[in-house]
Short mmCIF file of the C-alpha atoms (twelve columns), coordinates in Angstrom:
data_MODEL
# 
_entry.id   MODEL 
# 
loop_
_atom_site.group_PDB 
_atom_site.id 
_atom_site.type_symbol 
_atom_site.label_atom_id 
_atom_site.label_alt_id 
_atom_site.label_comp_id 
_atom_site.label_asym_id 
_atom_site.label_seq_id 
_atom_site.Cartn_x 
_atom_site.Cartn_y 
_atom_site.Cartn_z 
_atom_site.pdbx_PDB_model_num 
ATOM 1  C CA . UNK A 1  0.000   0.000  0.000   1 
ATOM 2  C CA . UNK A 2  0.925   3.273  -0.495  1 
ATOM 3  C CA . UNK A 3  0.972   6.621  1.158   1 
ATOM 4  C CA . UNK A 4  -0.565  9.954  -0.103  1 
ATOM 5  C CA . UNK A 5  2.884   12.394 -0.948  1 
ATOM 6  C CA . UNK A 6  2.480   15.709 0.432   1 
ATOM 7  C CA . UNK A 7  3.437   18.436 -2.092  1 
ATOM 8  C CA . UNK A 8  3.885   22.268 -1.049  1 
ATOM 9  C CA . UNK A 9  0.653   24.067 -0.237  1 
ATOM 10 C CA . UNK A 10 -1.250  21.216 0.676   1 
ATOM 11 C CA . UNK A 11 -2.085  19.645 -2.551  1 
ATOM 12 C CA . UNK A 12 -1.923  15.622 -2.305  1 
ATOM 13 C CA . UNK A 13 -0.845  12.759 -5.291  1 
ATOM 14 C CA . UNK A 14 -3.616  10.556 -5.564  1 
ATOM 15 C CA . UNK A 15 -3.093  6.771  -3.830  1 
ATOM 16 C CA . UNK A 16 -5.605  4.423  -2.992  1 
ATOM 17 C CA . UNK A 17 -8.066  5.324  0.018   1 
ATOM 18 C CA . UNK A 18 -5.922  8.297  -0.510  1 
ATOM 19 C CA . UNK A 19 -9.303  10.466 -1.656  1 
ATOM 20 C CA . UNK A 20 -11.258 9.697  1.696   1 
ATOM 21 C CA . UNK A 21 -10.060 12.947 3.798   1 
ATOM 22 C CA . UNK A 22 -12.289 14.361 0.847   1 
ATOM 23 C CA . UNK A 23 -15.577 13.203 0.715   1 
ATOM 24 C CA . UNK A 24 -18.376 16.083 1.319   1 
ATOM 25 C CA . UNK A 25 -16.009 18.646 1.445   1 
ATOM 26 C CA . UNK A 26 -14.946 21.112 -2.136  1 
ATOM 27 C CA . UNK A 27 -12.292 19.897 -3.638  1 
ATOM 28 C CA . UNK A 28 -9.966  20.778 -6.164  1 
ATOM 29 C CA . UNK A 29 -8.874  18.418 -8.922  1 
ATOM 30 C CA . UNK A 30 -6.242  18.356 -11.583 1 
ATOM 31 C CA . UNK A 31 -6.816  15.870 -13.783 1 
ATOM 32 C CA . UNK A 32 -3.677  13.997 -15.671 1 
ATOM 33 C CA . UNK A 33 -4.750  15.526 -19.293 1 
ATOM 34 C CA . UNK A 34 -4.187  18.952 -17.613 1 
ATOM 35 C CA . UNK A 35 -7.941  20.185 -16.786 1 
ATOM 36 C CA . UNK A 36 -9.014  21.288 -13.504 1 
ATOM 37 C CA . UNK A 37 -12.068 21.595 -11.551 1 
ATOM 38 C CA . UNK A 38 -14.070 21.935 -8.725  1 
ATOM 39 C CA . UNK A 39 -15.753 19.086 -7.670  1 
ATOM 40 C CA . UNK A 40 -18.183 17.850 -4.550  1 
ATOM 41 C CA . UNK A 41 -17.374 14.129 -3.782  1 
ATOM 42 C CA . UNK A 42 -20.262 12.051 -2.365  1 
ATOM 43 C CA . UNK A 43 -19.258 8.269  -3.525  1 
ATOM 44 C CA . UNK A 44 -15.893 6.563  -3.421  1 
ATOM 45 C CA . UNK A 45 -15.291 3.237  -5.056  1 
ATOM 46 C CA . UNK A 46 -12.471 0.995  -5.000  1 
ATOM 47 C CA . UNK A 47 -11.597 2.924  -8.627  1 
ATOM 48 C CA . UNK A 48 -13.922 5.356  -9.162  1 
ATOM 49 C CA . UNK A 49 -15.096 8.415  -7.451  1 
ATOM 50 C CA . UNK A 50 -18.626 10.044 -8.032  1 
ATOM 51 C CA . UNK A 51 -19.948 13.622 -6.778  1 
ATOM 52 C CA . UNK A 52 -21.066 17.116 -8.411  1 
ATOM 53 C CA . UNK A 53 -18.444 18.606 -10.639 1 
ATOM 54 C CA . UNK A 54 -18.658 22.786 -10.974 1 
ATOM 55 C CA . UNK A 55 -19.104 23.494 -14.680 1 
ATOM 56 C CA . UNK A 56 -21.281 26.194 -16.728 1 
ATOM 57 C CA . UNK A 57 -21.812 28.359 -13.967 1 
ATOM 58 C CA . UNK A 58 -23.612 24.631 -12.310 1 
ATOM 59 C CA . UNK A 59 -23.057 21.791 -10.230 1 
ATOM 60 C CA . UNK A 60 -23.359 18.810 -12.327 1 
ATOM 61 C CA . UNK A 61 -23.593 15.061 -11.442 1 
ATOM 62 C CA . UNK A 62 -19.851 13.443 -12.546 1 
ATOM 63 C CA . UNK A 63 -18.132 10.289 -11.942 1 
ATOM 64 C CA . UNK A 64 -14.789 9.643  -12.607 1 
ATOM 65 C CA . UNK A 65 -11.707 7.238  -12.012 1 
ATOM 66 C CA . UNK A 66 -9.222  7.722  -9.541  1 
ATOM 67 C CA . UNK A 67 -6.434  6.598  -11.687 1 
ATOM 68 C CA . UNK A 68 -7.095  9.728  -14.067 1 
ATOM 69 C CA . UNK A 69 -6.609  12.220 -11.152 1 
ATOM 70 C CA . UNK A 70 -3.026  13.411 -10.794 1 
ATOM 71 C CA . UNK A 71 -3.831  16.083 -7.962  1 
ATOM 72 C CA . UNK A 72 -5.753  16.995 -5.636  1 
ATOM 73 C CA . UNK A 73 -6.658  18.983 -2.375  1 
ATOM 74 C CA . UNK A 74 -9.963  20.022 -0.329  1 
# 
């Protein structure tokens, strides 16, 4: 198993049951293609995470998997 990495200002590498800290709380997300957002977790899965991702001026129902976040921090 491994551990989350602490980089400055907070911001954490994603690792497995790394994203829990973050559930119903805002967090910020930088995906590995580049693109960030905000985004509202609510479900964690084994892989995948699901919540409300900010987008058009709207929260939006999103899913995604864990292994496609690079960053993150709430």
């Amino acid at each position: 198993m491994h551990r989350d990495r602490e980089d400055t200002g907070g911001t954490r590498r994603i690792e497995p049951g790394g994203f829990y800290p973050c559930l119903y709380r805002y967090t910020y997300i930088w995906l590995q293609n580049g693109r960030s957002f905000w985004f509202y977790p609510v479900f964690i899965g084994r892989s995948s995470v699901t919540g409300y991702r900010w987008r058009r001026n709207q929260w939006e129902y999103y899913g995604l998997e864990l292994n496609r976040i690079a960053y993150f921090t709430c």
